[in-house]
C-alpha positions in Angstrom: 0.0 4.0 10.2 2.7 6.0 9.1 5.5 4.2 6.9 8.1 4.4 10.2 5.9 3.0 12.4 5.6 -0.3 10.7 7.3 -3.4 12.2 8.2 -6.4 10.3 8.1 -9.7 11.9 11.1 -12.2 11.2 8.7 -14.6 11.9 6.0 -13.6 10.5 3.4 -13.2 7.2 2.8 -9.7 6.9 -1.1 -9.1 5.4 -1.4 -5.2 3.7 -4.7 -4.0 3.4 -5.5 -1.9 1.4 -8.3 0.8 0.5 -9.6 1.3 -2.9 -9.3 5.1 -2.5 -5.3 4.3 -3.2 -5.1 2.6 -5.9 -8.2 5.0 -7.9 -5.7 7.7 -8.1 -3.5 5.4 -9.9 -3.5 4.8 -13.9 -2.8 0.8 -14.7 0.6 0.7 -15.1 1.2 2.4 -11.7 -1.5 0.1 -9.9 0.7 -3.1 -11.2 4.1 -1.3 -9.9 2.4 -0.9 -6.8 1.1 -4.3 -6.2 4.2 -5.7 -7.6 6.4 -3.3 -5.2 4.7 -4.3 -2.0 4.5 -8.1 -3.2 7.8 -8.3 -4.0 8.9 -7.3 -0.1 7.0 -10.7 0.8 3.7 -8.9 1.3 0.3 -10.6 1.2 -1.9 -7.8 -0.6 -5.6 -8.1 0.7 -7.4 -4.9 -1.6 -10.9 -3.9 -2.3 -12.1 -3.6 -5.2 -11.5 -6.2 -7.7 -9.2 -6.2 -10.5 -10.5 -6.1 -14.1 -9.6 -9.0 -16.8 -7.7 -6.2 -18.6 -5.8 -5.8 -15.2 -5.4 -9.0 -14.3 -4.1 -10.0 -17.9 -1.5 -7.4 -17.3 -0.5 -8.2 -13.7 0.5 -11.6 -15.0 2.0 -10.0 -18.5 4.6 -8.1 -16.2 5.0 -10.7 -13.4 5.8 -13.2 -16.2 9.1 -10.8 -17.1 10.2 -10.6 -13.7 10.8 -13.7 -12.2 14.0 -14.6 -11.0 15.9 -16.7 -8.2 15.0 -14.1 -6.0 11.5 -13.1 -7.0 9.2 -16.1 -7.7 6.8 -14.9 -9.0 3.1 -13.7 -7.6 -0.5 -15.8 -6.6 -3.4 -14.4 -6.8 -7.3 -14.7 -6.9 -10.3 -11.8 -7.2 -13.7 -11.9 -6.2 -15.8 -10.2 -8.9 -18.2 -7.0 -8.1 -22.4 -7.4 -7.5 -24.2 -8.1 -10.2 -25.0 -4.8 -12.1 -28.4 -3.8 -11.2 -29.3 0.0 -12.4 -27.1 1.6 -9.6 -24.2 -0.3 -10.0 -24.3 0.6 -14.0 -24.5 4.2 -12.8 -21.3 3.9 -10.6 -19.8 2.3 -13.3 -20.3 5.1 -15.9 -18.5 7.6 -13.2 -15.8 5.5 -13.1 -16.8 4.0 -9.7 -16.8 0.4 -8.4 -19.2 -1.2 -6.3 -17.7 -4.5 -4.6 -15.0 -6.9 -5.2 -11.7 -8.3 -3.3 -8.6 -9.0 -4.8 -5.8 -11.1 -2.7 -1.7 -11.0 -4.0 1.0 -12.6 -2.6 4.4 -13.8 -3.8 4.2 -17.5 -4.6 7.2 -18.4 -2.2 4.6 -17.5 0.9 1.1 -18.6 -1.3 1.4 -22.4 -0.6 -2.4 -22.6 -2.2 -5.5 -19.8 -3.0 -8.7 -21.1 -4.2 -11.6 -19.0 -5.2 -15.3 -19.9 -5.6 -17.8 -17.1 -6.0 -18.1 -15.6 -3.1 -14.9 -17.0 -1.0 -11.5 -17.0 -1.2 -9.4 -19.8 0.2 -5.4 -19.2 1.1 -2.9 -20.9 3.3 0.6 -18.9 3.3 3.6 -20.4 5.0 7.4 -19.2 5.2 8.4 -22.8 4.9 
């Protein structure tokens, strides 16, 4: 979907999906501007691929400096990649990643997000 063909809904929580392939081409500090960009515009990030501890430590390290009145600051919760068997250290050594899940979303719509290993629990609300 092309950027003017998107509709935003008054009422609405707006979920962005998002393909791996768009945040690969991205170094870490342009990933975190992305994320915080769309999160930021009240979107609910749902991505493949899972974020790294380095990332994550990061995503947090900048959110931390930009909350405000207006921007409250982000939730969110990853689901780690498969166990690393042979081929998964393989993909790994190219620079590839073989699983994962991460969900964002700015903590005014995240009323709660709960992980366990293989699950991740959120209820969003405008209210």
């Amino acid at each position: 979907m092309t950027e003017k063909h998107k509709t935003k809904s008054k009422s609405g929580i707006e979920l962005e999906f998002i393909s791996s392939d768009i945040l690969v081409s991205k170094n870490e500090d342009e990933r975190i501007e992305y994320i915080l960009d769309r999160v930021k515009k009240n979107k609910i990030l749902i991505m493949e691929g899972s974020l790294s501890p380095m990332e994550e430590s990061r995503l947090i390290e900048i959110d931390m400096t930009q909350i405000s009145d207006e921007f409250p600051g982000i939730e969110f919760a990853t689901l780690g990649e498969k166990e690393k068997g042979f081929r998964e250290k393989i993909i790994h050594l190219l620079g590839g990643k073989t699983g994962g899940l991460t969900v964002v979303g700015p903590s005014r719509l995240v009323k709660r997000i709960k992980k366990d290993p293989k699950r991740i629990f959120l209820l969003a609300s405008k209210k």
